[in-house]
Each structure stands twice: as C-alpha cells, then as structure tokens.
C-alpha positions as CSV (number, residue, x, y, z in Angstrom):
1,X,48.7,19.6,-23.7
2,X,45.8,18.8,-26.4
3,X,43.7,21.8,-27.2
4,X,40.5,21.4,-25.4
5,X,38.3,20.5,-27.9
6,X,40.2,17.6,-29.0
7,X,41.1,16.4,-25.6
8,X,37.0,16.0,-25.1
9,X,36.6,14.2,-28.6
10,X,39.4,11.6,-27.4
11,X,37.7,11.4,-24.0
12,X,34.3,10.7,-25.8
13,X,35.6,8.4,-28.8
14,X,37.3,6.4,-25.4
15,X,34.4,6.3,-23.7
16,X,32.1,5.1,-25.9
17,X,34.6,2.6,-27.1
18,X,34.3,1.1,-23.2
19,X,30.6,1.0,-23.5
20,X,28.9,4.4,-22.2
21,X,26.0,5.2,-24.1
22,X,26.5,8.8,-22.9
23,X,29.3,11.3,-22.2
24,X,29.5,15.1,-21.4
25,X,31.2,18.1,-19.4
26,X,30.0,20.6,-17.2
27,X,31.8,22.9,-14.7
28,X,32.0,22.5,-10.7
29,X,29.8,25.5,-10.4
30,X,27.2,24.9,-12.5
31,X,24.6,23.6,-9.7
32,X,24.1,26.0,-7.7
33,X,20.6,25.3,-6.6
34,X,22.2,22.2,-5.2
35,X,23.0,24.1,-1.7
36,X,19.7,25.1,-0.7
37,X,17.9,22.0,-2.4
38,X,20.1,19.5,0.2
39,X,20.0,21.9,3.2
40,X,15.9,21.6,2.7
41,X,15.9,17.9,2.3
42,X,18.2,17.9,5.7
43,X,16.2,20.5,7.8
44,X,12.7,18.4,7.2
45,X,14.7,14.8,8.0
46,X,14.1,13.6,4.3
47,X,17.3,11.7,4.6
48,X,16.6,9.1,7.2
49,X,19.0,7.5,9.0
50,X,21.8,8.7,6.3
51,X,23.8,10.6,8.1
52,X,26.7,10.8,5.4
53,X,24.2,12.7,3.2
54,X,24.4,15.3,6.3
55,X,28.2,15.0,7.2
56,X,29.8,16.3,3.9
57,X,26.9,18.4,3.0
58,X,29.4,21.3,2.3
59,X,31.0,18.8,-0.7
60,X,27.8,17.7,-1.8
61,X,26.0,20.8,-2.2
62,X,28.9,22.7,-4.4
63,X,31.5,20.4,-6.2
64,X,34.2,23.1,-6.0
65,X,34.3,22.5,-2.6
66,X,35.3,19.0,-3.1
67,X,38.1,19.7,-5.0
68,X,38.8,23.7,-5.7
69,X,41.9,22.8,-8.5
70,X,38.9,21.1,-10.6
71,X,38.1,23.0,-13.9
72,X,35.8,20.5,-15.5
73,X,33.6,17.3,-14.5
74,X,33.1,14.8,-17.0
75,X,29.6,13.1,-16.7
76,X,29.2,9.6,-18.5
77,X,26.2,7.4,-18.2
78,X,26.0,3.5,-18.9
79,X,22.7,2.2,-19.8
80,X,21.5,-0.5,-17.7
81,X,17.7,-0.6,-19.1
82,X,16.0,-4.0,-18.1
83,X,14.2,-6.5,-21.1
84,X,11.3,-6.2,-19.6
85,X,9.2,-4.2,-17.3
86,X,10.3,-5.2,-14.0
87,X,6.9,-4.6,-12.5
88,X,5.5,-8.4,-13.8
89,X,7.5,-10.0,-10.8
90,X,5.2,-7.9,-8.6
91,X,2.4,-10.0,-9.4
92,X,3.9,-13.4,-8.4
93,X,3.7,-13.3,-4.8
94,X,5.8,-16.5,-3.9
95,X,8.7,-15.0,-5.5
96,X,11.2,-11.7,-4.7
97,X,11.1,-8.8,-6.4
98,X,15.1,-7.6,-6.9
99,X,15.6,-3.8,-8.3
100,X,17.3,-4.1,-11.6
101,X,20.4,-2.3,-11.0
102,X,21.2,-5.1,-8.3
103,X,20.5,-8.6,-10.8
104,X,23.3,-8.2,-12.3
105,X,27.4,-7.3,-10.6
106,X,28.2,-5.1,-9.1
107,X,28.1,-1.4,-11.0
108,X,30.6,0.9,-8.8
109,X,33.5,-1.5,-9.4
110,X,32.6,-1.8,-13.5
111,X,32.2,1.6,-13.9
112,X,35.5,2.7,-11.4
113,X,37.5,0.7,-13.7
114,X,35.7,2.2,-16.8
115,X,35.9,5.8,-15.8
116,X,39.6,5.4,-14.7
117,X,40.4,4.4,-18.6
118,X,38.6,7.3,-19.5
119,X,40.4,9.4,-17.5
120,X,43.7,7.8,-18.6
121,X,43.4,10.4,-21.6
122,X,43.4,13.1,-19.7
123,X,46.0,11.9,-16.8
124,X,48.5,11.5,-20.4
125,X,47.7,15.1,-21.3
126,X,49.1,16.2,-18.1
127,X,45.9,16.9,-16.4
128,X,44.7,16.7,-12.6
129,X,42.0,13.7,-12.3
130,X,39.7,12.0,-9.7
131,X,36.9,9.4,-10.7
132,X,33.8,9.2,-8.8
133,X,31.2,6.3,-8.8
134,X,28.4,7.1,-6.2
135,X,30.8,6.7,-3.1
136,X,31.7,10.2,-2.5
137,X,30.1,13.3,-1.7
138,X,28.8,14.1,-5.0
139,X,25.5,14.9,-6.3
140,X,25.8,12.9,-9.7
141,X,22.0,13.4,-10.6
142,X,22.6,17.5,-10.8
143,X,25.9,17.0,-12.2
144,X,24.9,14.8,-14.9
145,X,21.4,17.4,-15.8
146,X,24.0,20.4,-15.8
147,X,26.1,18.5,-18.4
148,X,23.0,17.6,-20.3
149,X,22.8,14.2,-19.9
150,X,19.3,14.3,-19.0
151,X,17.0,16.4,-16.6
152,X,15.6,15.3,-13.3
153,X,12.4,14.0,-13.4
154,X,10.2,14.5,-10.8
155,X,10.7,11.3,-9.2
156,X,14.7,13.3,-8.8
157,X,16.0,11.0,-10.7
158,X,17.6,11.5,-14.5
159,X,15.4,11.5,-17.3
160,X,17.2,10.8,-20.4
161,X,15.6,11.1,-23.9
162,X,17.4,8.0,-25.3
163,X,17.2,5.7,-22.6
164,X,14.5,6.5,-20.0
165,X,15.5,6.4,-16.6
166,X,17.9,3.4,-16.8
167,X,21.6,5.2,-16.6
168,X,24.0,4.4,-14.0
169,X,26.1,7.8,-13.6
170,X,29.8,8.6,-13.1
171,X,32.5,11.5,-12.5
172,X,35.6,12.5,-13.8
173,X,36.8,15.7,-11.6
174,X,39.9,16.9,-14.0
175,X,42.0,20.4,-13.5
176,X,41.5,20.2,-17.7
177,X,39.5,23.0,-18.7
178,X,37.3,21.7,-21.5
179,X,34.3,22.8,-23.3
180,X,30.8,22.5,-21.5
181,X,28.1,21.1,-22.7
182,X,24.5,23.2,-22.6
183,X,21.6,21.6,-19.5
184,X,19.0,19.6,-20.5
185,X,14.9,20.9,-20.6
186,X,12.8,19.7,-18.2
187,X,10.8,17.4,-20.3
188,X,8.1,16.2,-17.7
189,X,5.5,18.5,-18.4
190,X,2.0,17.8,-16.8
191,X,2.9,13.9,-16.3
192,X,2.6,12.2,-12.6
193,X,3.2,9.0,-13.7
194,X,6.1,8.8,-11.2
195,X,4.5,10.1,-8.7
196,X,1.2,8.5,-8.6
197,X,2.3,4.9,-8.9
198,X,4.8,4.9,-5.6
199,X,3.5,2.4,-3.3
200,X,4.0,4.6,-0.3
201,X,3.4,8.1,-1.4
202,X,7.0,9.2,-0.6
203,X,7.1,12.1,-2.8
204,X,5.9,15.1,-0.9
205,X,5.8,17.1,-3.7
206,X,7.1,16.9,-7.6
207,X,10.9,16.8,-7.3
208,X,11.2,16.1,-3.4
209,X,11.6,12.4,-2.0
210,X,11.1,11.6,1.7
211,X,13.6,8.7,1.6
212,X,12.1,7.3,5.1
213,X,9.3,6.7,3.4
214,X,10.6,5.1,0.0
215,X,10.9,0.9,-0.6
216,X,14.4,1.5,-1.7
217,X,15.8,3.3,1.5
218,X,13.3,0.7,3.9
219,X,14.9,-2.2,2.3
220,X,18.5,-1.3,1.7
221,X,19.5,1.3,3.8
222,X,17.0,1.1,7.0
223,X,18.8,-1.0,9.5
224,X,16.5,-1.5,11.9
225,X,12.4,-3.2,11.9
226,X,10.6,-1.9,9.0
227,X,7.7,0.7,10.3
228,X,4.4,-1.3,10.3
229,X,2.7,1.7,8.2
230,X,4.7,0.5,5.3
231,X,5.0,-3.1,5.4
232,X,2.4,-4.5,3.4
233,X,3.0,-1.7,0.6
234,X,6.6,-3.4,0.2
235,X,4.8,-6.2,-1.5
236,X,7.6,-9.1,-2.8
237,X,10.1,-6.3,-2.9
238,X,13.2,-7.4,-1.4
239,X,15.8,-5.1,-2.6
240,X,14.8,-1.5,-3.5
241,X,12.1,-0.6,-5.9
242,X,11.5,0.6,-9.5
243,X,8.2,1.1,-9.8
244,X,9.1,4.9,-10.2
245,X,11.9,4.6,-13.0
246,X,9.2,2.5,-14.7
247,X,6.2,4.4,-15.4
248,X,7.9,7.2,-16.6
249,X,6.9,7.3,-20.2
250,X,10.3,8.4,-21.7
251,X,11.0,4.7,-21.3
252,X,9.2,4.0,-24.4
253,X,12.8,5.1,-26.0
254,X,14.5,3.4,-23.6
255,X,17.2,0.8,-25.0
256,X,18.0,-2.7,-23.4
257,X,21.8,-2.5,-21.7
258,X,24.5,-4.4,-23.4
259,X,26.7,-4.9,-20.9
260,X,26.7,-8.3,-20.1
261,X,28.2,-7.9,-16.1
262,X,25.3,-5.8,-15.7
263,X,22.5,-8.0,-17.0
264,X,20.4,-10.1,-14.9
265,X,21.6,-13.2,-13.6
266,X,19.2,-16.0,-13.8
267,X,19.2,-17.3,-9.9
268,X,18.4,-13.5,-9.4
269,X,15.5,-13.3,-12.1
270,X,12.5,-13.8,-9.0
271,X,14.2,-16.2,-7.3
272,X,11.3,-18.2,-4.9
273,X,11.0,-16.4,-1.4
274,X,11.6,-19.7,0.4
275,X,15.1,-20.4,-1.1
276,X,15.9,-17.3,-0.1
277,X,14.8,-17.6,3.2
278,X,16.9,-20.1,3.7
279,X,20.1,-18.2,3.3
280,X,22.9,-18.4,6.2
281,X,25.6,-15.8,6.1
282,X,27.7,-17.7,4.6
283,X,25.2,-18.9,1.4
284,X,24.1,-15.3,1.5
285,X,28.2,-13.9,0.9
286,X,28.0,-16.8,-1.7
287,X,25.0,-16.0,-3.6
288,X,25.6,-11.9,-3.6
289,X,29.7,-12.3,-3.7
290,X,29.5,-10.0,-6.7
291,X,26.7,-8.0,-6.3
292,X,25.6,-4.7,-4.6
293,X,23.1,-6.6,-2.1
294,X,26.3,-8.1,-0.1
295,X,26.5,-4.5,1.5
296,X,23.1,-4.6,3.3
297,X,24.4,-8.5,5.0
298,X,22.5,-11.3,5.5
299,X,20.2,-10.5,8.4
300,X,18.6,-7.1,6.6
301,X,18.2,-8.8,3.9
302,X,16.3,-12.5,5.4
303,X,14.3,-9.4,7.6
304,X,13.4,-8.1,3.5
305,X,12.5,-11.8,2.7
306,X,10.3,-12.3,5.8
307,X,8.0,-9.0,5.0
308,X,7.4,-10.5,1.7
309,X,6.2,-13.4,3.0
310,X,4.1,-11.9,5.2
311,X,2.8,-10.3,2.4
312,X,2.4,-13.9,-0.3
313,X,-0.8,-14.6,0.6
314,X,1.1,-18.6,0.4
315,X,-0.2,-20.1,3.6
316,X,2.8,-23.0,2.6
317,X,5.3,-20.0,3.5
318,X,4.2,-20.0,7.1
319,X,6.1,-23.0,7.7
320,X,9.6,-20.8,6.7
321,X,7.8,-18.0,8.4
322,X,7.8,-19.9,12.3
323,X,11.2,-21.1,11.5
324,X,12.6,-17.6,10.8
325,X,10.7,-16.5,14.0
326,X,13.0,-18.8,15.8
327,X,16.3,-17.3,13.4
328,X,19.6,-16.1,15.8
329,X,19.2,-12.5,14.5
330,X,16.4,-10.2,16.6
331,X,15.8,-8.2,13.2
332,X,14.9,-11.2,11.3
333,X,12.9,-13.0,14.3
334,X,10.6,-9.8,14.5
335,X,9.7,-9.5,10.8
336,X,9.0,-13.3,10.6
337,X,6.7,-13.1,13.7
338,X,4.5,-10.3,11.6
339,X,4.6,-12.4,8.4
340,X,3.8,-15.4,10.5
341,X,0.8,-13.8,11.9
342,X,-0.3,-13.2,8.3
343,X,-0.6,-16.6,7.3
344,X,-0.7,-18.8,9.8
345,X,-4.3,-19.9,11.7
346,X,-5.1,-18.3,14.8
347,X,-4.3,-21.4,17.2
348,X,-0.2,-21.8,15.1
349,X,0.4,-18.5,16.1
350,X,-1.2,-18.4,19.9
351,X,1.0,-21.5,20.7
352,X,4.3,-20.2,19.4
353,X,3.5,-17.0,21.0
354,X,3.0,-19.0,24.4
355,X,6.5,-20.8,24.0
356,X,8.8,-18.0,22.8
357,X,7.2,-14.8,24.1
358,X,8.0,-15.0,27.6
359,X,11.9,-15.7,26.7
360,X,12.4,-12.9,24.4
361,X,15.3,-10.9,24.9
362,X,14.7,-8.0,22.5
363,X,12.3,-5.5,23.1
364,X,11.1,-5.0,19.6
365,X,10.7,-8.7,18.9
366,X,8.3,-9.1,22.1
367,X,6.4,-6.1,20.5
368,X,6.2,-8.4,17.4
369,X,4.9,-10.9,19.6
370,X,2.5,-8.6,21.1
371,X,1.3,-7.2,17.8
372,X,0.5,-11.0,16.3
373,X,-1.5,-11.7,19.1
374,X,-3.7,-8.3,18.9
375,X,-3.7,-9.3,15.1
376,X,-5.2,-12.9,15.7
377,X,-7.9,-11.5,18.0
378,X,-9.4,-8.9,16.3
C-alpha cells in the first residue's frame, strides 16, 4: 500500500482534477459534540416531521458507529456559489424564488459519481471505501469543520474562508489510515447577519435551527398545509431559502461555481408563478426530470406556487389562484383558497365559497374555506 501521506496527495491532486474546490481528512471520532448536540435538537422537536433524522440517530451522532473498520473520512467540498445575490428575485413578486442549489441538476448524483473516482485511488491501494452524498446517516456539516474545511456558522451551516457558504459537501469513509487535517476557527465573531435576516425567526439561538420553522423545511420537506403563522413570510419562495447563506459576509470571498451541471438553468432563473402554476405531474417530472425538486412531486410543489401567489400582490394571479382552488389535489386546493382570498374582491371569493364549500371532502380545505370567508369580512 502507498505510505499515507502520498496516498492523500493522490487523493487531493484527483480530486481537484474532477472539480472540488476543497479536499481534507478527519477521523470518525473527531465530533464528538455531535451526540449531545442531535439528542438536543430531537428532545425539543427541532426536526419536524423528519423522522430519519431521529431513526439512525446512533449513526449520525458518532461516525464510528456507522462503520467501526473506518480509519479516515475524507471531506471534499464543490463550490456551487451563485452570480448573483439570489435575494433580487425576492423583489419581483410575479415570479418564484428557487434556492440555488436546486437551478441547476441534480448535486447527489454529480458528486456520487465524483467522490467514487476519488475513492478509486484508495479502493487501488487496497483500502476499505464507502462514499456518502447527504443520503445517509451522516452529519457532513461537523465532519467537514473537524477536517477543516470550514467552521459552522451560526446559521449551522459551513462557513468557508474561500467560498462563503456556497459548498456542497461529501464523504469518503476509507479503512486507510491517513493524516488529519487540523479544525477550522470559528470565524463569526460578534456578526448576526444570519440570524437577523431569517424571515421567520427560526434560529432559537446562535447555532440552533428549529427546522419547523425554517422556509426550506416548510417548502421541501413539510408534506402537509403550510402553518398560517408562516405563510406570508414565505414570500415568492418556492423551493427552500437562502436568505441565510447570503448575508453572511464571508461571501465577499466567495467564488462563482464552475461547474456547468450545477449552474442555473435559464427556465429556472425566476420562472413566472403562473407558468408554473400550471404544471400537471407529468409537465412537472418533465420540467425537474434532472433536478432535486422532482423529490418533493408535483402537488407540494403547485401547494409552494399557490402561497406565493397569495403573497404577489398581482390581482391578474387570482384568475390561476380560483382555478387551483378547483385542482384534484386537497393540498394544492387549500393553499389556493388562502391565496385566492388575498387577491380576489370580496364578492369572487363569497361566490366560489358558496359553490365549493359545502362539497368539500377534506377537512383542511373546508377550513381554507372557512378562513377566506373570516378573511373577507373583517
């Protein structure tokens, strides 16, 4: 086998070579603080409705759990950083507002593929492998700190000096023993720029996110109706939010990606609200056939749309608005029956509530109902 040392220079020259902007090593044990950091976040219900954060918590929490021959995790970070700030789109109401990380293909399967070249280096040294893109019980963000990557900022994601918060993170478990690399500082000092500029106030304190109440677990991972408390603070945001990853200040050093799979497509660039409205499942599998929204389906996704509109401010949208409140699915019906209160006059929504009310089938869609009419006569 390779000595050590130049087994982690091949793996570095590789990787950079396959277009990582960052690549480092760490040991399975090197988070400990993990543990009691998840069990906390679990106890107070900070997860949600994400119960697979809960079931493997004993993998998550300490990586040599996950795989006890592991000697060595590899942590390499591709740099996705948009051209612009992504916040502008927030402005123009008739339009969506799509996280960055989702514009462009899908990132698990170009990084898999990536990280399993990588690893080819190792595998031909005779070592023990297993690649990991945020699929698996692993806690990438501590991981990649540990290795010195970057630190986690108080908005818990990584912080990197030479590209902001733009990385997308993977894992390469290996039986290799290789030389670690030191942590990063904590570089945040006094700054709350994170914190202060979430739309819902889901950080609880510095470092701790109550994902029930962050845009990017409503949006994407919620399943059912959105919470009223937090539907006009979505805004146009359709798909996840980076409003946090964007005012952090180390972004001033932050680098646009160069991977061209992982740049913005242009019908994804704020498409308009009512195309997108529009979508049936099959246009919607067409439209997101390589990209990370497919996961969420059609019907969360036209529910995402309809709170947007709600929120435009375009009286034109309440047209697509009392034609979603009429859609198959009861999640999309309910959202559109909120957004149609918004923007339609008094008398529109009154008369639709007269003909479709009493023949509602789904609880929560009759309490849309019920809702828009309190709305209208207050």
């Amino acid at each position: 086998m390779m000595d050590p040392a130049s087994l982690k220079a091949t793996l570095i020259a590789r990787a950079t070579a396959l277009g990582f902007g960052a690549v480092a090593v760490t040991t399975p044990s090197a988070i400990p603080e993990a543990a009691p950091r998840l069990a906390r976040a679990l106890a107070e219900g900070h997860h949600g409705t994400m119960e697979w954060l809960a079931s493997r918590a004993e993998w998550r929490g300490d990586p040599a759990a996950l795989w006890p021959e592991a000697r060595s995790v590899v942590m390499l970070a591709m740099n996705y950083g948009p051209q612009d700030d992504p916040r502008a789109v927030l402005d123009r109401r008739d339009r969506a507002a799509i996280s960055v990380y989702a514009q462009g293909d899908d990132y698990h399967e170009l990084i898999k593929g990536r990280l399993k070249q990588v690893a080819g280096a190792l595998a031909s040294s005779g070592a023990g492998i297993k690649v990991f893109v945020d699929t698996a019980p692993v806690m990438e963000k501590p991981l990649a700190a540990a290795a010195g990557l970057g630190w986690q900022g108080k908005h818990t994601n990584l912080v990197s000096r030479d590209f902001g918060s733009w990385l997308f993170l993977g894992a390469i478990f290996t039986t290799a023993e290789l030389p670690p690399d030191k942590p990063a500082a904590d570089a945040c000092g006094s700054c709350r720029a994170c914190l202060d500029v979430c739309p819902t106030d889901a950080f609880p304190a510095p470092y701790r996110l109550d994902a029930r109440r962050c845009i990017s677990y409503l949006t994407i991972e919620h399943a059912g109706p959105i919470p009223l408390e937090f539907r006009e603070a979505i805004g146009n945001r359709i798909y996840g939010c980076d409003d946090c990853l964007a005012a952090c200040p180390w972004n001033k050093f932050a680098q646009a990606g160069r991977e061209a799979r992982l740049s913005a497509r242009d019908e994804l660039r704020a498409p308009p609200l009512g195309a997108l409205a529009e979508l049936d499942d099959a246009g919607f599998r067409a439209l997101f056939a390589k990209s990370p929204i497919k996961r969420i389906g059609r019907d969360r996704f036209v529910r995402n749309v309809a709170i947007a509109i709600g929120n435009s401010r375009v009286p034109a949208l309440a047209g697509v608005a009392a034609t979603l409140a009429g859609d198959a699915a009861p999640l999309v019906r309910g959202a559109a029956v909120w957004a149609l209160a918004r923007l339609a006059p008094p008398a529109t929504v009154a008369a639709l509530a007269a003909a479709r009310a009493p023949t509602e089938t789904d609880i929560s869609v009759r309490e849309e109902w019920d809702a828009a009419m309190v709305l209208e006569n207050a």
